[in-house]
N, C-alpha and C positions, 0 to 999 in steps of 0.2 A: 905680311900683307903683300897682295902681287903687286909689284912694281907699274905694271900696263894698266891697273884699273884706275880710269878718270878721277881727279881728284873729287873729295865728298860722295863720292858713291860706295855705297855698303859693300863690301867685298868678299862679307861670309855668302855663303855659296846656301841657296835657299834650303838646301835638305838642311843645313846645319842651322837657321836661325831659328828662334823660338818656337813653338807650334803655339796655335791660337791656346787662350785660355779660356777654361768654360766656367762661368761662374753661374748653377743652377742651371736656366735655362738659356741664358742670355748668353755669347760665345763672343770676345772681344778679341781684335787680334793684335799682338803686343806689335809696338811700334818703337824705332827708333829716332823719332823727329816730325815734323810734320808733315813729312812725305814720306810714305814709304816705302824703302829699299834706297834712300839716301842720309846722308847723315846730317845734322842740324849744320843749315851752313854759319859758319863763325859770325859772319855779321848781320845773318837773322832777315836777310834780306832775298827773297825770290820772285821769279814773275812764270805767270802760266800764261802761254797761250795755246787757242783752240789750232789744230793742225787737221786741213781737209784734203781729203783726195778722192779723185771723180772715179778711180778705181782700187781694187786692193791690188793687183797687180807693182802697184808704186809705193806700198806701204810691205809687200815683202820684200822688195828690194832695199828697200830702208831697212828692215829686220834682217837679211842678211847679209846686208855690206855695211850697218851701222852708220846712215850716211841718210841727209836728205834735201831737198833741192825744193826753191819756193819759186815765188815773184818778186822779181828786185823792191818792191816799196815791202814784203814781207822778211825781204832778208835784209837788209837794213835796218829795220825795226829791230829785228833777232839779234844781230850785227852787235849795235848800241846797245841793247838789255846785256848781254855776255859781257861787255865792257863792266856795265855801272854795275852787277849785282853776282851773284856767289853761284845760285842756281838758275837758268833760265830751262823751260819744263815746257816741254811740247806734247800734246794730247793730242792723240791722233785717232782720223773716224774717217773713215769712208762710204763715203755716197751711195757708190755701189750694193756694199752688204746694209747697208743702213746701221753700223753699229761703230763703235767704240773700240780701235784694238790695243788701244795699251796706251802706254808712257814712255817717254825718257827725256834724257839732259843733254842740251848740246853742249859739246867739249870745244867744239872748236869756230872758226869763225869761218865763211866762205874761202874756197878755196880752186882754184882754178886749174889746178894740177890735180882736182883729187876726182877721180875716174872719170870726167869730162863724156858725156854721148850717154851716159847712163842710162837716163831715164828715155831712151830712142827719141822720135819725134819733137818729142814736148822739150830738150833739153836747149833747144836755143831761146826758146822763150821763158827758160828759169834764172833761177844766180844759177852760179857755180853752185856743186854740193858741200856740204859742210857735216862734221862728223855725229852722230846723236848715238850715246850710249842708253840704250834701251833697257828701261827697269822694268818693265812691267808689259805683257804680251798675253793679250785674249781679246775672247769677244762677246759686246753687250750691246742689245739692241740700243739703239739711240731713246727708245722711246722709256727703256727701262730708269735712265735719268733724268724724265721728267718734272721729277719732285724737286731736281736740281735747279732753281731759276737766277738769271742774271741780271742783277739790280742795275746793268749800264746797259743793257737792251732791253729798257721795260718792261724787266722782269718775265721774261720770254723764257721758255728751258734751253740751257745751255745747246741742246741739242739744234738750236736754229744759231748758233753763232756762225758769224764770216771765218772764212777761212783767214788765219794769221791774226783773230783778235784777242786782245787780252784780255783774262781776268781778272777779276778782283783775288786778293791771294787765298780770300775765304772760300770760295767756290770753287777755285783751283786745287786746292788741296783736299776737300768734300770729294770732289769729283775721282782725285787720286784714290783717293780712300774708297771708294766705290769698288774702281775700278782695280784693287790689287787684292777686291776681298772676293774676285773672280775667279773660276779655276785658271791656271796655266796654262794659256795656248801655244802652239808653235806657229807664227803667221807665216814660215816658210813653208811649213808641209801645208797648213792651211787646212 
């Protein structure tokens, strides 16, 4: 196992994990825990929340410097979730494309030495950035998981949540599951 990959995160390398399996006509894709491309965390415990940005330009920057930067009452939230629980899971969608571009796990907690001026402009008005190992990288219109709805915003499709809310872990992991049975994108070539 590589030493560098964040703990709980699946480390076989996708060419080498399972390939879906097709039973008749129905094609299920094997999984290793309730998210996938992470491993079941020990204490069974995870939180999702919705991650928005007014451009993609801020969500490649996050995909290639594994890094992301919110609003202090959003990192905060984030902050404490990585404390109490094993996985905290950011889904990330931008405004801009109107879509959905992946997943991942924040590893680390805000951090004030970690590339500091990043995000240009916007960065005095952020926390500091904080590390996010990215499992999962494409893109799906927002409207395609409409069927998605979120029982703590009266039942509204996930696709109208506030930027930094959480959800419930049923619909966070729906949503994963959605979102990894997409093809493969690269959000740095874009």
């Amino acid at each position: 196992r590589n030493g560098s990959v964040p703990r709980g995160i699946d480390a076989t390398p996708p060419s080498e994990r399972p390939p879906p399996m097709v039973a008749g006509a129905t094609m299920m894709l094997v999984e290793q825990g309730p998210i996938p491309g992470l491993l079941p965390p020990v204490n069974g415990k995870c939180r999702f929340f919705n991650v928005r940005s007014m451009n993609v330009r801020n969500i490649q920057i996050s995909a290639a410097k594994g890094i992301w930067a919110t609003s202090l009452g959003n990192s905060q939230k984030f902050k404490q979730s990585l404390r109490d629980v094993e996985h905290v899971i950011l889904i990330f969608s931008a405004t801009e494309s109107r879509t959905f571009c992946g997943y991942g796990k924040m590893v680390s907690e805000p951090d004030d030495t970690l590339l500091p001026g990043v995000w240009g402009d916007m960065s005095s008005r952020l926390s500091p950035s904080f590390r996010v190992h990215w499992l999962k990288q494409c893109s799906l219109s927002l409207q395609a998981a409409n069927h998605i709805k979120n029982p703590q915003q009266e039942d509204l499709p996930v696709q109208r949540c506030r930027d930094g809310q959480e959800l419930p872990s049923s619909i966070g992991e729906r949503l994963c599951r959605l979102l990894w049975q997409q093809s493969e994108g690269d959000l740095v070539k874009g």
